[in-house]
C-alpha positions in Angstrom: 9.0 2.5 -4.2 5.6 3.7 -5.6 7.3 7.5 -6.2 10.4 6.4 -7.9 8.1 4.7 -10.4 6.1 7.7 -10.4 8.8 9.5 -11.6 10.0 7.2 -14.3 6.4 8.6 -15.7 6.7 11.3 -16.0 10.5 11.0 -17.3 8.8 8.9 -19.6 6.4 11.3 -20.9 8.8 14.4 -21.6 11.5 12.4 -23.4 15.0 14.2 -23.3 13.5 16.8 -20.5 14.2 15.3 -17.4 16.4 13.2 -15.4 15.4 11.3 -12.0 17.0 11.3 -8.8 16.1 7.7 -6.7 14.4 8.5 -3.2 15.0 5.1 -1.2 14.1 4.4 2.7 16.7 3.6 5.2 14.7 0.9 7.6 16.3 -2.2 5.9 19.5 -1.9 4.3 19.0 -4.6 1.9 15.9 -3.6 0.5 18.0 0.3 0.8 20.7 -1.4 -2.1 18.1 -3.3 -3.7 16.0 -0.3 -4.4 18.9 1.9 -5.1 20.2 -0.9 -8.2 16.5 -1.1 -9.2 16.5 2.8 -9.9 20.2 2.9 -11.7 19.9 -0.2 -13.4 16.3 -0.7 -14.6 14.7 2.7 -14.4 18.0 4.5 -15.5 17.8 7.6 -13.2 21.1 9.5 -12.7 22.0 9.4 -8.6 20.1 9.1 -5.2 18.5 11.8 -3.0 19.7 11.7 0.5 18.5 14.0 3.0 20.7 15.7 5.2 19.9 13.7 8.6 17.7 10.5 8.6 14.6 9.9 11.7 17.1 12.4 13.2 20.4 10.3 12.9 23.4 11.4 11.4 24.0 9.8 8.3 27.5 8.4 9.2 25.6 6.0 11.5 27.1 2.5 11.0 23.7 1.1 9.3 23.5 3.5 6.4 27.1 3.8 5.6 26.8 0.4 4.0 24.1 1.8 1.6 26.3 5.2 0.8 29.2 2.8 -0.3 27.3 0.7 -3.1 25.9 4.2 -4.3 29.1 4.6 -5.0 30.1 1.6 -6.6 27.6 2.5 -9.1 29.3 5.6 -10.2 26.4 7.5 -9.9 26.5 11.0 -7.2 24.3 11.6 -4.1 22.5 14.9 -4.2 22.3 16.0 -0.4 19.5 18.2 0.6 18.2 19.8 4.1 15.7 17.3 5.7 12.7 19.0 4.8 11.0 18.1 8.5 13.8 19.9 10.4 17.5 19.9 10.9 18.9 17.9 13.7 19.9 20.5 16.3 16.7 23.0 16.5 18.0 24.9 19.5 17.0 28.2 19.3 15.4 27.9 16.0 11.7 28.8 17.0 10.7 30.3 14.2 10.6 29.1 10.4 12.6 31.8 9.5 15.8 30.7 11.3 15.4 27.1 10.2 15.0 27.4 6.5 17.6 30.9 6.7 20.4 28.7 9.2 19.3 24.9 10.2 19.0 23.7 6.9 22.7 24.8 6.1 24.3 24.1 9.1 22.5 20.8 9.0 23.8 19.8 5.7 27.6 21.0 6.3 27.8 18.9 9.9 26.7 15.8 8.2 28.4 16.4 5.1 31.8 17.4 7.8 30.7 13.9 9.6 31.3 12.1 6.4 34.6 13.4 5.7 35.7 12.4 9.4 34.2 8.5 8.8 36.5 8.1 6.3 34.0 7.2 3.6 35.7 9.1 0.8 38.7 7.2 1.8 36.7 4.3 1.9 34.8 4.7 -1.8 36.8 7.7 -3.6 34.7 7.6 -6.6 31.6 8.5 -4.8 30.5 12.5 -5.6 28.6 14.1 -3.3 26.7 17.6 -4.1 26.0 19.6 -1.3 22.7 21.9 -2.0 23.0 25.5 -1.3 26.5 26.4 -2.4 28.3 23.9 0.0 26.6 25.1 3.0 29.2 27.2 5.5 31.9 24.3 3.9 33.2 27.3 1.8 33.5 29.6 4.3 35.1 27.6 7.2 37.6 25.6 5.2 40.6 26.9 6.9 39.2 26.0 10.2 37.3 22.8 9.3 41.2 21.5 7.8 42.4 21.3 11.4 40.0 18.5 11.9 40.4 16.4 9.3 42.7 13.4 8.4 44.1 15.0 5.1 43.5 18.6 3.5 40.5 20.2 2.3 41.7 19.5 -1.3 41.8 16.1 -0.9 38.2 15.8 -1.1 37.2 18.4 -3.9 37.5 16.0 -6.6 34.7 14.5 -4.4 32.1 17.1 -3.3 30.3 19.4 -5.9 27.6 22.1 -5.0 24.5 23.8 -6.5 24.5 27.9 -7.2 21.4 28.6 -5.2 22.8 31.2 -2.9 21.4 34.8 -3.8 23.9 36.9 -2.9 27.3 37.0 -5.5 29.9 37.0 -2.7 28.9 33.7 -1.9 28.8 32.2 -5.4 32.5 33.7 -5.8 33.5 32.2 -2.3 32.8 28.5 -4.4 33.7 28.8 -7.8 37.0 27.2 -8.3 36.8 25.5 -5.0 33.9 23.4 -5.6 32.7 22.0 -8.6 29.5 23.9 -9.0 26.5 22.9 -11.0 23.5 25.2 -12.0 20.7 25.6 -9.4 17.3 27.6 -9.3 16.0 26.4 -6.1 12.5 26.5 -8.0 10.0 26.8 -7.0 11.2 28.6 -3.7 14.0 30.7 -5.9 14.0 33.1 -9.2 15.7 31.6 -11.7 15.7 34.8 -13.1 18.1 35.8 -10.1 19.8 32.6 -10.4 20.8 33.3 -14.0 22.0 36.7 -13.1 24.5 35.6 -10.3 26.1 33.3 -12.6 26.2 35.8 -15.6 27.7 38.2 -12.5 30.8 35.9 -11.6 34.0 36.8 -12.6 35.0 33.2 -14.5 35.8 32.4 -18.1 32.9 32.1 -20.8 33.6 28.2 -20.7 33.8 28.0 -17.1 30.5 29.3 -17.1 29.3 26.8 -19.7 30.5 24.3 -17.0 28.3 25.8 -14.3 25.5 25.8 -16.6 25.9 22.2 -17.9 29.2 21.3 -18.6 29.6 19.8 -15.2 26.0 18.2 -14.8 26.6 16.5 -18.6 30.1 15.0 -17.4 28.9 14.4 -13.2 25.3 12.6 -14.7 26.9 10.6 -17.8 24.5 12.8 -19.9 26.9 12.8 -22.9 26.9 9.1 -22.7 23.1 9.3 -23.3 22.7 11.3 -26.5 26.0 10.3 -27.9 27.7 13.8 -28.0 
């Protein structure tokens, strides 16, 4: 795909700055895994981006489960982010404010929820998952979401990590230590300025916040592997 190769460029062009993410279409699931080995294997970007529904289907829908399980034969994580059309379910939502504020997180906990329940975890337990936006309502609901699921919530930790775009430091202390949580700005929507502050605010250990701030990105990306530290 033209934008994958787009962003090999500019990778290209700030050596040691970036990293890539693979954006792959879901209309043919061979051409799905072909693109997906192209972009770890030749280009040498990190995981794929997946969006949280597809053309308004859940992504546990039998075709793209196929493609979700070689991702993670690869060893490389799937960054989930709100469909940036609309969520699935938009009842209600009638103004932009509600969607971006509600839809996009509700939207990206269901399907994240919907994977659990598939069994695809079960199915590939090396593949990571990070859910943007501190986990969604994951967090929050876990008591109530464990009545639903096969095995408990901790089963799947080693499995799901999530970003500390949140804004508000009640929520960033409702993940730490549940999730692992990797540095996020939400730029160039979010203050990074604000973003640095929450982190600096939580109440962890100095290398525990080194983990939040890299730590876990080096290990979850390979980055170490890269530059040989």
């Amino acid at each position: 795909m033209r934008i994958n190769d787009d962003l090999t460029r500019i990778i290209d062009a700030y050596p040691g700055r970036f990293v890539g993410f693979a954006s792959i279409g879901f209309g043919n699931p061979q051409r799905s895994i072909a693109e997906v080995d192209r972009c770890i294997n030749e280009l040498g970007f990190v995981g794929v981006q997946v969006f949280s529904n597809i053309a308004n289907r859940v992504l546990d829908s039998a075709e793209f489960l196929p493609i979700l399980r070689h991702i993670a034969t690869l060893g490389v994580p799937i960054h989930l982010h709100p469909h940036s059309g609309a969520p699935l379910n938009l009842v209600g939502m009638d103004a932009p404010s509600l969607v971006v504020s509600l839809g996009f997180v509700y939207d990206t906990s269901l399907n994240t929820l919907r994977l659990i329940q598939s069994g695809l975890f079960d199915q590939a337990p090396t593949l990571k998952l990070i859910v943007s936006h501190v986990g969604g309502v994951l967090p929050y609901l876990t008591g109530r979401i464990e009545a639903a699921l096969a095995h408990p919530f901790d089963h799947y930790l080693t499995n799901l990590y999530v970003d500390s775009v949140c804004y508000h430091i009640q929520a960033l202390e409702c993940c730490y230590g549940v999730m692992g949580a990797l540095y996020g700005t939400d730029h160039p929507f979010g203050s990074h300025r604000i973003a640095a502050e929450l982190v600096e605010r939580l109440a962890c250990s100095p290398a525990d916040r080194e983990l939040i701030y890299y730590g876990n990105a080096e290990r979850l990306f390979g980055l170490s592997d890269r530059t040989g530290t």
